[in-house]
TIVO-2410 file (N, C-alpha, C; in nm, 3 decimals):
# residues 85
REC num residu      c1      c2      c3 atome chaine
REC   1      X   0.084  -0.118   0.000     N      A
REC   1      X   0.000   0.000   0.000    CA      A
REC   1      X   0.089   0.125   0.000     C      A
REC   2      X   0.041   0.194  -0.079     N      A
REC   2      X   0.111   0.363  -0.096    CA      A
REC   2      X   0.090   0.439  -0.008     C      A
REC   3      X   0.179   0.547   0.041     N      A
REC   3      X   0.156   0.608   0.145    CA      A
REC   3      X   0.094   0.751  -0.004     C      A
REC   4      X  -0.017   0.800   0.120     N      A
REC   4      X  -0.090   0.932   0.063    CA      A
REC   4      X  -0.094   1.039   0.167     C      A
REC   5      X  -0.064   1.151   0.118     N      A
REC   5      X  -0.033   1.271   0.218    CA      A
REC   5      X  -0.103   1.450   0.147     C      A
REC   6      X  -0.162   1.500   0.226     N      A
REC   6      X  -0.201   1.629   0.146    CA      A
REC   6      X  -0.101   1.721   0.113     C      A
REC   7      X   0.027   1.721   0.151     N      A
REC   7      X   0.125   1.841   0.110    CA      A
REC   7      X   0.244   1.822   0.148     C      A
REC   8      X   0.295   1.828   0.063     N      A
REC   8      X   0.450   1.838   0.073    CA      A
REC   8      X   0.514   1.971   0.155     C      A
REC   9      X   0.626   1.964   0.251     N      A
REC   9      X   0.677   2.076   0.332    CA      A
REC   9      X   0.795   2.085   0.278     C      A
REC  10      X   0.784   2.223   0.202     N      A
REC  10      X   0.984   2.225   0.109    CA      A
REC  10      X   1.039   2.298   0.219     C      A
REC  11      X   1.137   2.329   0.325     N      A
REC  11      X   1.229   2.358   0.328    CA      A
REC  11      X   1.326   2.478   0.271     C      A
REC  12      X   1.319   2.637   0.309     N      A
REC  12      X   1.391   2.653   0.233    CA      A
REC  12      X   1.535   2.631   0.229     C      A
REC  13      X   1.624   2.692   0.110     N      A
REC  13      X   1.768   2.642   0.128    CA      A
REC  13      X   1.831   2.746   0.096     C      A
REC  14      X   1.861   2.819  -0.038     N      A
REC  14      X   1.946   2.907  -0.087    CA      A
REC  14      X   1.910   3.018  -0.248     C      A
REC  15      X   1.922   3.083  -0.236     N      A
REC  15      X   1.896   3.164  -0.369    CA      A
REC  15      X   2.004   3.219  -0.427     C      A
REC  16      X   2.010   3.211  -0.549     N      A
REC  16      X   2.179   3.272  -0.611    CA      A
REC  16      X   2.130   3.385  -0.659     C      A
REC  17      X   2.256   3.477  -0.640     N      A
REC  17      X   2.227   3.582  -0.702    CA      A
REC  17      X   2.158   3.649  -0.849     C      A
REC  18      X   2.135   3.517  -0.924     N      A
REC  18      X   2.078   3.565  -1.012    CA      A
REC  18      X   1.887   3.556  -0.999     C      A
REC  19      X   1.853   3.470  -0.895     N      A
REC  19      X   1.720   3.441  -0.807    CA      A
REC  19      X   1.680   3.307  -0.898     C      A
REC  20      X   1.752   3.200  -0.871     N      A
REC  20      X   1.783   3.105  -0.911    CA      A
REC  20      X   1.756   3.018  -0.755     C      A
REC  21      X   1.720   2.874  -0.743     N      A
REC  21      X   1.746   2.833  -0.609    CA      A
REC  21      X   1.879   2.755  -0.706     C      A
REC  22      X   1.928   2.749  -0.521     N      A
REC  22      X   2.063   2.748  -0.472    CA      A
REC  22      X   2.049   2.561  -0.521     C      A
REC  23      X   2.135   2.494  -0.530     N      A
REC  23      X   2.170   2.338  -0.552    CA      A
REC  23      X   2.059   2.272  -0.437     C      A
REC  24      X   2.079   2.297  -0.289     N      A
REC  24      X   1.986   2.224  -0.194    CA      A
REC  24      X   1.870   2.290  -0.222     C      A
REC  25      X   1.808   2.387  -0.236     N      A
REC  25      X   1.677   2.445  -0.302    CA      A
REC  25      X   1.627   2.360  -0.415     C      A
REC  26      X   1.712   2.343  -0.503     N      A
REC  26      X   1.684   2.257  -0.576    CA      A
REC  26      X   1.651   2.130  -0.594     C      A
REC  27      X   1.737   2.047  -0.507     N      A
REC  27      X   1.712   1.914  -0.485    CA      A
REC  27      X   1.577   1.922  -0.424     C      A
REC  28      X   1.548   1.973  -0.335     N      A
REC  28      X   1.457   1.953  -0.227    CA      A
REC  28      X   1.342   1.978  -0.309     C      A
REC  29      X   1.312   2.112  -0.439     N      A
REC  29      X   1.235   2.132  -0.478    CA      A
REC  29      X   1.209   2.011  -0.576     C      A
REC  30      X   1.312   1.906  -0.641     N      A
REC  30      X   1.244   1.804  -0.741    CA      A
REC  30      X   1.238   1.725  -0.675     C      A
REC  31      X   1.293   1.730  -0.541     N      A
REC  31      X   1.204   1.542  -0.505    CA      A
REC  31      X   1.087   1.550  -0.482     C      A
REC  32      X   1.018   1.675  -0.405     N      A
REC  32      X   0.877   1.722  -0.391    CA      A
REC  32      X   0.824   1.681  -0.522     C      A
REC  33      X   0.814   1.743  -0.631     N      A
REC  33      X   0.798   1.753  -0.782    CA      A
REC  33      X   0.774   1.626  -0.796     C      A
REC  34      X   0.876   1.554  -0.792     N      A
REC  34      X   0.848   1.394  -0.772    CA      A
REC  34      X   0.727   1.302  -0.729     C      A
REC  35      X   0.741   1.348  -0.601     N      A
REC  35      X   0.576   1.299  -0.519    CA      A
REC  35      X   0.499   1.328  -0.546     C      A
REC  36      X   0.510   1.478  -0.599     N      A
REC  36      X   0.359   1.523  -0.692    CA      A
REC  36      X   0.332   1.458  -0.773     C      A
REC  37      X   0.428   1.421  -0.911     N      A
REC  37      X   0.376   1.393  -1.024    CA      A
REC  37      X   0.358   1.213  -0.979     C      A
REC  38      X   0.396   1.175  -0.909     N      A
REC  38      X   0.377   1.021  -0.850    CA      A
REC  38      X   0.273   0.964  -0.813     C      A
REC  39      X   0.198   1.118  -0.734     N      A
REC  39      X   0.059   1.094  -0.654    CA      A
REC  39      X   0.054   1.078  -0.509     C      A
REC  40      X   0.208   1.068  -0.394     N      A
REC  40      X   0.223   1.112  -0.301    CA      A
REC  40      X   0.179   1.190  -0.218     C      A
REC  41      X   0.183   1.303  -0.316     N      A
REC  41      X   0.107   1.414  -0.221    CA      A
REC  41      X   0.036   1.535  -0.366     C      A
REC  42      X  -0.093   1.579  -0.254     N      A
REC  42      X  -0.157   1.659  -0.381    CA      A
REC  42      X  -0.115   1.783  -0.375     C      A
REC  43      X  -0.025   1.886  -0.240     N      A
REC  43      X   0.036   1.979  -0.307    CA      A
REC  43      X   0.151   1.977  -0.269     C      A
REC  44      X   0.221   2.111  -0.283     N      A
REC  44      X   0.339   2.140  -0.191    CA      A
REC  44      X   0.363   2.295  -0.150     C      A
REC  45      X   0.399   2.273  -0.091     N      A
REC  45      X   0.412   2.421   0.007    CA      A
REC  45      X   0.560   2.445   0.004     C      A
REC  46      X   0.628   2.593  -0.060     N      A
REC  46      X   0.738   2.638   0.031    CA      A
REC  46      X   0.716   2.755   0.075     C      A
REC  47      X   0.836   2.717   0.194     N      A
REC  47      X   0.903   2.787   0.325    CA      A
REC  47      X   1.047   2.882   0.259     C      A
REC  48      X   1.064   2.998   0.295     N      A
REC  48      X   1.181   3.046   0.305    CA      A
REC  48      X   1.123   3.220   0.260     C      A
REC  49      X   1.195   3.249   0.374     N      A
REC  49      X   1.124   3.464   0.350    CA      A
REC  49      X   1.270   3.510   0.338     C      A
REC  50      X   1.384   3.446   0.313     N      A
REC  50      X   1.548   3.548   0.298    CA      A
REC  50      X   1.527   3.552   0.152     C      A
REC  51      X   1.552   3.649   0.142     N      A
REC  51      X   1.515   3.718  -0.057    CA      A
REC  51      X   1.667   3.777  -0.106     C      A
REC  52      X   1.632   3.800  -0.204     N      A
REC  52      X   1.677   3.853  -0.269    CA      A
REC  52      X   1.661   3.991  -0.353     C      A
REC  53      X   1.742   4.107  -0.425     N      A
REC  53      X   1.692   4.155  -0.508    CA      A
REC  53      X   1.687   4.075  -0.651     C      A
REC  54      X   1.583   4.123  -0.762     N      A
REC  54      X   1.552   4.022  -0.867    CA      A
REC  54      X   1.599   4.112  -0.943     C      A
REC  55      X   1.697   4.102  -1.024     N      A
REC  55      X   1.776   4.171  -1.153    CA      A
REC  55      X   1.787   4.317  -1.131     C      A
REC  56      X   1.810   4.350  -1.013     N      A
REC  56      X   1.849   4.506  -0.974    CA      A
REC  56      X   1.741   4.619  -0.959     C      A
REC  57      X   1.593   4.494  -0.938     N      A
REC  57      X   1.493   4.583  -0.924    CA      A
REC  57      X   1.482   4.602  -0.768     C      A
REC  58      X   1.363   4.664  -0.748     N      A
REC  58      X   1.330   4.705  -0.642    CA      A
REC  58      X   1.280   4.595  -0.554     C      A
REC  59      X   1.201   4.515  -0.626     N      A
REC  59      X   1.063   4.409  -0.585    CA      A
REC  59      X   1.232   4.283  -0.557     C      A
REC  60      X   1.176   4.224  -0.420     N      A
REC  60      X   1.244   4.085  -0.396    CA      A
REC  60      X   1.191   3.994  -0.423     C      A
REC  61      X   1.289   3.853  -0.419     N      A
REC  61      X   1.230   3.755  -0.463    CA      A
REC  61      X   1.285   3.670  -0.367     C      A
REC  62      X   1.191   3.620  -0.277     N      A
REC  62      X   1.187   3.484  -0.206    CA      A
REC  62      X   1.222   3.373  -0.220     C      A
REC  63      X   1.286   3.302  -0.107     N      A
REC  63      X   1.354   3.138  -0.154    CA      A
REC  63      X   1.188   3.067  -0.219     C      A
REC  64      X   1.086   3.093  -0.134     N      A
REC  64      X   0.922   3.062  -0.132    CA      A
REC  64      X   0.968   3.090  -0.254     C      A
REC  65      X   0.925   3.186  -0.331     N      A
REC  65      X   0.873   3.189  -0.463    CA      A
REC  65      X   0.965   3.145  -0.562     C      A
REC  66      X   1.099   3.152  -0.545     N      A
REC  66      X   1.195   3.077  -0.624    CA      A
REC  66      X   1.169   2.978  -0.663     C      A
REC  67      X   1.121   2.871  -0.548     N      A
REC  67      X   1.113   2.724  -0.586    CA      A
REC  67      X   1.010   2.724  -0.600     C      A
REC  68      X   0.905   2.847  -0.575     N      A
REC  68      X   0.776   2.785  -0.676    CA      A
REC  68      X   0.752   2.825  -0.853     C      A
REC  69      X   0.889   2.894  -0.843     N      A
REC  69      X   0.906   2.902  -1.006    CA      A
REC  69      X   0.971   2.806  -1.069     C      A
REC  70      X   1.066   2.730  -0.977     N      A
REC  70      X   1.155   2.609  -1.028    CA      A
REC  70      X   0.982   2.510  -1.065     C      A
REC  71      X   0.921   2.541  -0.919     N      A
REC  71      X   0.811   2.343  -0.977    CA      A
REC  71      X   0.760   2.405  -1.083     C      A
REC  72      X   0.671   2.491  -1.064     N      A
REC  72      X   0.622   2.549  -1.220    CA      A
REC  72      X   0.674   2.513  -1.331     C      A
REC  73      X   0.792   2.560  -1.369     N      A
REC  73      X   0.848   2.539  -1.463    CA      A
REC  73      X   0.888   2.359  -1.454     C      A
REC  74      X   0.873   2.296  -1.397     N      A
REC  74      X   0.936   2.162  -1.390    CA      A
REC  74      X   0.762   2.055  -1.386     C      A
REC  75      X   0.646   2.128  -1.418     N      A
REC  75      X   0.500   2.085  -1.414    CA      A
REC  75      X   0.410   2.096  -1.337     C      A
REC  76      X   0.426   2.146  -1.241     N      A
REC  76      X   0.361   2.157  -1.111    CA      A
REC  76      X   0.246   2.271  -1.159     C      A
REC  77      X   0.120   2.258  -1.149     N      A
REC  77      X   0.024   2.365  -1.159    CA      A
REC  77      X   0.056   2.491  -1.024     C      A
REC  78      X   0.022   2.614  -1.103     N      A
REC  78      X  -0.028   2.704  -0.960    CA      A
REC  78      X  -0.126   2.695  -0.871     C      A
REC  79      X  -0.175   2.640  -0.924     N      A
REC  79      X  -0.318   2.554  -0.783    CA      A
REC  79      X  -0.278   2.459  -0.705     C      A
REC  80      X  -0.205   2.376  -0.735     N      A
REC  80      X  -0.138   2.281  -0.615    CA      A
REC  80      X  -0.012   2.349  -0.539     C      A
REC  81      X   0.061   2.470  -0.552     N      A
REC  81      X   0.207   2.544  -0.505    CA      A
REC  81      X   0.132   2.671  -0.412     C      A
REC  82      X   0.182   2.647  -0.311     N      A
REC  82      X   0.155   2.762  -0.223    CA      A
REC  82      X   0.285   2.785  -0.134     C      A
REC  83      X   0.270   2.898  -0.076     N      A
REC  83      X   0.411   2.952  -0.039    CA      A
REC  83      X   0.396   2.979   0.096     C      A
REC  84      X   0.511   3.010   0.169     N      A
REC  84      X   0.468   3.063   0.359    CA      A
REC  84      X   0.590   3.079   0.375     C      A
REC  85      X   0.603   3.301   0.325     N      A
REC  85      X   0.695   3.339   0.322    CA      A
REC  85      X   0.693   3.470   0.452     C      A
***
């Protein structure tokens, strides 16, 4: 029997200066990705409020929203990604 869970808890890790997650941001964000597209869990949530500036603008960008641009971009709908920054 499969284990089933409502949400994944990411962890944040690191943001590079270009507002990129950091290598452990990363990992952490595709194994989540993983369980999603597996059926593990139906969403995922990230954690992390240390920002960044985003290309020398004004507006920051969150480890949270980083890796919810990594799952996005990696399949993850915006209806299953929520953030708690």
């Amino acid at each position: 029997m499969r284990n089933h869970y409502e949400i994944a808890l990411v962890l944040g890790g690191n943001i590079n200066p270009d507002g990129q997650p950091g290598r452990h941001a990363r990992m952490r964000t595709e194994r989540a990705v993983e369980l999603y597209k597996s059926g593990v869990v139906d969403c995922i949530v990230f954690c992390g409020k240390y920002s960044v500036f985003r290309n020398n603008e004004e507006s920051r960008l969150t480890e949270a929203e980083a890796m919810a641009n990594y799952a996005k971009k990696l399949g993850v709908p915006s209806k299953d990604i929520l953030k708690e920054e």
